[in-house]
N, C-alpha and C positions, 0 to 999 in steps of 0.2 A: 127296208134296210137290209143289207147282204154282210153277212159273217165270212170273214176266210176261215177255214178248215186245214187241217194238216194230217198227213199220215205220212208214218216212214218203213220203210218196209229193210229191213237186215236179211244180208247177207249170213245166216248163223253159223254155216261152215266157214267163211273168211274171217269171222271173226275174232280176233285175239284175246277180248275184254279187256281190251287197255284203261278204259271208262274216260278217255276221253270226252268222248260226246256225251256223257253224262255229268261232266262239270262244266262243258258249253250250253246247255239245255239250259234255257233261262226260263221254262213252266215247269222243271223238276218230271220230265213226262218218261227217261229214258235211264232203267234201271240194268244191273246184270245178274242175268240167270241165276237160280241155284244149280241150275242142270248146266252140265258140260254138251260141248259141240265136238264131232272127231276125233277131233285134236289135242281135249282136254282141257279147252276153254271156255271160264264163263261168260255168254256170249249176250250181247246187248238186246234190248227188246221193249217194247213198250206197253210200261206199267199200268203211267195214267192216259191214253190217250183221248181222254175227250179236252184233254188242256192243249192235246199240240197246237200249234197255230204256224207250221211251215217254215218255219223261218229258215230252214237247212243251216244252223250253227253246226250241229251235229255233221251233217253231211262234209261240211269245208272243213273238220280239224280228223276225221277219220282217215286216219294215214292208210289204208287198205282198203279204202272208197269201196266199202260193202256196206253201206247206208244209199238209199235212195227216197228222196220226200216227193211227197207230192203234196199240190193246195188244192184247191177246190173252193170256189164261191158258193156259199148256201143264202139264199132269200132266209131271213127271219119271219116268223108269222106272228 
């Protein structure tokens, strides 16, 4: 039996913190920084990620497409 995986990988200087993709995240996996990026903003990143599961919500509502997912099929043992 095969698991999909996800990871996403920010952009952290593009980032605004708008937390857009933190209220699309439907595993709750995608929180924002205490730390500032450049620019003075708290910058998205992932909290929980062994919940992601790829879905790219996050990716399609990031108005500054500095989100990038990837999936990956894992065999379950």
């Amino acid at each position: 039996m095969a698991k999909m995986i996800g990871l996403i990988e920010v952009d952290i200087e593009t980032c605004k913190g708008c937390s857009l993709c933190v209220e699309a995240c439907p595993t709750s996996v995608i929180e924002l920084a205490e730390e500032v990026n450049g620019k003075g903003y708290n910058y998205a990143y992932m909290e929980n990620p062994d919940a992601c599961i790829g879905c790219a919500n996050c990716s399609m509502v990031c108005p500054d497409s500095c989100i990038t997912v990837y999936r990956k099929k894992v065999e379950m043992v």
